[in-house]
C-alpha positions in Angstrom: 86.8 155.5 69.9 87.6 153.2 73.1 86.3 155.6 76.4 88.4 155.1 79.5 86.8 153.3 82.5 85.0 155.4 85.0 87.1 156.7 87.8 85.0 155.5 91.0 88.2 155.7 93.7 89.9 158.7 95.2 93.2 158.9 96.8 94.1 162.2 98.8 97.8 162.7 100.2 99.3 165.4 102.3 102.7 165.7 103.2 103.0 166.3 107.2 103.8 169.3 108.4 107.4 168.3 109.8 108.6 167.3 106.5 106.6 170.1 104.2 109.0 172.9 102.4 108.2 176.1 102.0 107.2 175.6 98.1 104.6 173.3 98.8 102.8 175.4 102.1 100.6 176.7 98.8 99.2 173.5 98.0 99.7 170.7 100.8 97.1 168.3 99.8 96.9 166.9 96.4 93.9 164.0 95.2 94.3 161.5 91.6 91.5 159.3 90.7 91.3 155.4 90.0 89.2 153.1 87.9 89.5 150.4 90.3 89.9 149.8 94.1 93.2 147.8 93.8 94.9 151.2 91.7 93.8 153.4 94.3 95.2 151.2 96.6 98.8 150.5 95.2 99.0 154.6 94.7 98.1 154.7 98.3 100.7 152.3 99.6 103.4 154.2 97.9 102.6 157.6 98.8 102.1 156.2 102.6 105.4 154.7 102.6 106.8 158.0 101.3 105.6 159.7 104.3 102.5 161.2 103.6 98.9 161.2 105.2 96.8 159.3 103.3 93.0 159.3 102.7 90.9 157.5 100.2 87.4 156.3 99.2 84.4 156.6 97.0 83.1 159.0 94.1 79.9 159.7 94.2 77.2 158.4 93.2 79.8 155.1 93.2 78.0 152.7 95.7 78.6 151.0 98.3 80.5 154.4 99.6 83.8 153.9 101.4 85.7 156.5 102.8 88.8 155.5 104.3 90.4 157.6 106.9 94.1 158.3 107.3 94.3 156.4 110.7 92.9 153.6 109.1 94.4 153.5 106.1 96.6 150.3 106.8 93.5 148.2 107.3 92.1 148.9 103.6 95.8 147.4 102.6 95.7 144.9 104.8 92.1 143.7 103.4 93.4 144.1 99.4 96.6 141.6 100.3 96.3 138.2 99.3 96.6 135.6 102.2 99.7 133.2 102.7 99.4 130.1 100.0 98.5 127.2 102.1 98.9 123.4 100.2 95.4 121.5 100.2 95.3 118.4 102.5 95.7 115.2 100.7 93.3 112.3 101.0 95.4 110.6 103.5 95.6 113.7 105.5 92.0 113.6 106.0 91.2 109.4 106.6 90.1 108.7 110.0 93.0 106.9 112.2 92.6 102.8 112.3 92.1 102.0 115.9 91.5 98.7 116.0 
């Protein structure tokens, strides 16, 4: 029997105040768990463009700890993006100019 991966990243989400009904004053802050930093992340990014604070990190004993706080939040995304594709120079790119 196949065991699911151990769940090692957290994501906690509360809806702000402003927007909050009066059915969810009970229970404003809600948490899911992730196998893998780049799940917690992607679940982040959507409830943080819905509106919501967002917090995430670490389980413990998971090391190296992280906690990520909600002003900070769009740093961790900003480090799990992948940078711009850039073509590699060519060999003529890189040959010293003739000057004589």
């Amino acid at each position: 029997m196949p065991t699911d991966p151990p769940k090692t990243w957290y994501v906690s989400f509360e809806v702000p105040k402003k927007v909050r009904k009066a059915s969810a004053q009970r229970h404003p802050r809600r948490s899911e768990s992730f196998p893998t930093e780049l799940d917690a992340q992607r679940f982040a990014r959507q409830k943080f463009e819905q509106g919501y604070v967002v917090t995430a990190g670490t389980i413990n004993p998971c090391t190296p700890r992280r906690a990520i706080p909600s002003i900070l939040i769009h740093h961790w995304f900003a480090e799990m993006s992948e940078p711009p594709f850039v073509e590699p120079a060519s060999f003529e790119d890189t040959k010293e100019a003739d000057l004589s």
